[in-house]
N, C-alpha and C positions, 0 to 999 in steps of 0.2 A: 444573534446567529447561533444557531445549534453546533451542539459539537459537532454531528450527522454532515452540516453542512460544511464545519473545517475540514472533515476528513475529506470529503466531495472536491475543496478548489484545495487542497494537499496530493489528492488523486491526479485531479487536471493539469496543475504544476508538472507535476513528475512527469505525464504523460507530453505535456509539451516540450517539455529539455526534449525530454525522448524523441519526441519526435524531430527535433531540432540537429539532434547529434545524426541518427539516423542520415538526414540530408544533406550532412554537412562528410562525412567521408568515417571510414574506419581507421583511423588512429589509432596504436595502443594503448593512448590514451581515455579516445574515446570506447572505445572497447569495455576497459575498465569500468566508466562510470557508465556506461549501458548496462550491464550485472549489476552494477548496483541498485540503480535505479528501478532495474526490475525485481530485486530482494525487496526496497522500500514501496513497491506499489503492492507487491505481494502480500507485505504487513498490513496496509493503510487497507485494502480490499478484505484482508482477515478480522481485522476489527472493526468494519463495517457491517461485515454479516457477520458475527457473533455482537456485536450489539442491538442489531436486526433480530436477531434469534434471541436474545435476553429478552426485549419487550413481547414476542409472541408469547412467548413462555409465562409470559406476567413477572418477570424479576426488572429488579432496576438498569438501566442499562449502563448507568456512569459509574458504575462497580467495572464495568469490563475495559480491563488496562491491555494495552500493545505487545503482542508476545514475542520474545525472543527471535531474533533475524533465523537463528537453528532451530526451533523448533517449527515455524511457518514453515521455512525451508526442507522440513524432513516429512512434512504433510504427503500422502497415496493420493495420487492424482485420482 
């Protein structure tokens, strides 16, 4: 298995809690790990395409490590 494809059912993971929590009510709990889950998909989706982007480019792509939850975080939409 590629790493491409850990990140892929790492993405689906996160996206099914999420979607789980969603149908299940707003708790302040569940509140809570909905932010978060959506910081960690934002990660998991960042180092997908910048690893995407490293092979166009011709560089290696298992050089490119997971950035910072604040810096994905602070990315211009």
């Amino acid at each position: 298995m590629s790493q491409d494809d850990e990140i892929h059912q790492r993405i689906t993971a996160l996206v099914d809690e999420e979607h789980q929590l969603r149908d299940s009510g707003a708790s302040p709990e569940h509140v809570q790990r909905l932010r978060e889950l959506e910081r960690q998909l934002d990660q998991a989706w960042d180092l997908l395409r910048r690893r995407q982007a490293a092979r166009e480019f011709g560089k290696d792509d298992s050089e490119v490590t997971e950035q910072p939850e604040s810096q994905v975080e602070g990315y211009l939409q």
